[in-house]
N, C-alpha and C positions, 0 to 999 in steps of 0.2 A: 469317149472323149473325157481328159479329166476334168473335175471341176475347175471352174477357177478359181484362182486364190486372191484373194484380199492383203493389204501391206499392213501390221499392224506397227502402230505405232505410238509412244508415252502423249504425255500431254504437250511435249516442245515439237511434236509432228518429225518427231526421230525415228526412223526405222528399227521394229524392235526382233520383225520375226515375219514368216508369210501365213497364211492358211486359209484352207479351203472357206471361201464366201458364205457358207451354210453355216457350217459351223463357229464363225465368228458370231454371225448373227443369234448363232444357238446359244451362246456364249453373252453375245453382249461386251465382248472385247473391242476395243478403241482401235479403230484401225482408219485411214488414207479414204477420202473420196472427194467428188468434185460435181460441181454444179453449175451448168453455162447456162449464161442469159443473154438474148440475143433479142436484141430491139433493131425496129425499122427506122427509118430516117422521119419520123411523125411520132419517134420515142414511144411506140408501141412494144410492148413484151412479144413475143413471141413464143405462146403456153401450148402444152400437148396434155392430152387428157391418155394418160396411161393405159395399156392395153388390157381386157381384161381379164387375161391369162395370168396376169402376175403373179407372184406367188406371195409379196405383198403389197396393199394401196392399188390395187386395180380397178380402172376404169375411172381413180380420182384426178382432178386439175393438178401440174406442176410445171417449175420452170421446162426452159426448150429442152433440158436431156441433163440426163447426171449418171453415174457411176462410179465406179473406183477404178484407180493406179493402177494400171499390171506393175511388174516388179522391174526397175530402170526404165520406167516411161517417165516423162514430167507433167507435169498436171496441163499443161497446154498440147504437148501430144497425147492425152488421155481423152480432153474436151474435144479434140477434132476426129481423134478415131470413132469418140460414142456418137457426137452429130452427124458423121457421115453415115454408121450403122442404124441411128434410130431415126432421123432427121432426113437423110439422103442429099446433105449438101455439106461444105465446110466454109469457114471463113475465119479471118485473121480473129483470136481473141488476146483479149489480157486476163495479166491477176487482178482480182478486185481482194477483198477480204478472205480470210478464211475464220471460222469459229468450231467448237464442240459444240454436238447438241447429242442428247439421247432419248430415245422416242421406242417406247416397246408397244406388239402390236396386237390383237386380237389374237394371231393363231402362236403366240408361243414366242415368234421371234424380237428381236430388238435392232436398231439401228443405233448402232453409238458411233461416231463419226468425226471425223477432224476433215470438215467440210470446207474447202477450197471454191471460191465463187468464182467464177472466169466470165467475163462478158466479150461480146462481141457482137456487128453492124449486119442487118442483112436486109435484101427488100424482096426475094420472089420467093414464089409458095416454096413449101418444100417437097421433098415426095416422100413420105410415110414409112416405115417398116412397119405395117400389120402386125407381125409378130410383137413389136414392141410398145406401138403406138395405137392408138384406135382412132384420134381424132387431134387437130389443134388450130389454135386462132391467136387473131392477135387482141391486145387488150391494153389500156394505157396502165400507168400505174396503178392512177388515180379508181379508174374502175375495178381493177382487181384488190386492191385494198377494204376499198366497199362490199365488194362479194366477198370477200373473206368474213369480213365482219358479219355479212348476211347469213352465207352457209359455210362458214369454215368447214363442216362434215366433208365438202366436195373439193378439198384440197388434202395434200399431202402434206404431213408434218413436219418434215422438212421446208417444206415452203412457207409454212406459215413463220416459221421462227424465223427466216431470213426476214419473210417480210417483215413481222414485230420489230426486231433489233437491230435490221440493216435495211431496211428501206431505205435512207439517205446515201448510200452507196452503190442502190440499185440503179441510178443514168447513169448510163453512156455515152451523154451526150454533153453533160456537166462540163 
């Protein structure tokens, strides 16, 4: 099977090129991804603790699911493709913000990212992809903000930047 590919993209989130997933990260090139956060009607997050296969931030807390753009998807059918493959549910989302962030990791790789926040409403469990997921709960802001501060280690870097610089855009219910 091929790998997949990644969209890269400049700093105005312009498509500049494709390539293989690996190797962007090998790279550290700026490329398209996306981040859904999915609260209940009690404004709880809805966090998944990463599988610990990954190949990176395994077995670490992060929002309900993220990924990247295949090439002509839009960032709202990207969010409901990856929640129904890691999540096993879907539900209506919106755009919330998007930002860069860049985050390089223990084994070599990097995340550089033009990250796309997508939220959306959900209330029943969901049903897990083992393969991608190992565990998840729900959690208010207010308490995951606190954990963070306690054991940032047990978070992904990604989440933690959203939370530092867009916590106020994290309701959904706003």
């Amino acid at each position: 099977m091929e790998e997949e590919k990644v969209i890269l993209v400049n700093e105005n989130d312009e498509q500049i090129g494709l390539m293989p997933k690996m190797e962007a990260h090998e790279k550290a090139l700026l490329h398209r991804a996306f981040s859904v956060f999915v609260f209940n009607d009690k404004n709880e997050l809805m966090l998944q603790q990463r599988a610990f296969n990954k190949y990176h931030s395994p077995g670490l807390w992060t929002n309900t699911c993220c990924s990247h753009q295949r090439d002509g998807e839009t960032n709202i059918e990207a969010g409901k493709r990856r929640l129904r493959e890691e999540m096993g549910f879907v539900t209506p989302l919106i755009e919330s913000i998007a930002f860069i962030y860049k985050a390089p990791f223990d084994n070599g790789l990097t995340e550089h990212e033009y990250d796309h926040v997508l939220l959306g409403s959900y209330n029943d469990d969901p049903v897990i992809n083992k393969e991608e997921v190992a565990d998840w709960k729900w959690m208010s802001l207010e308490a995951v903000k606190s954990d963070i501060e306690r054991q940032p280690e047990m978070y992904t870097e990604w989440f933690k930047v959203i939370f530092q610089k867009y916590y106020e855009h994290l309701n959904f219910n706003q």
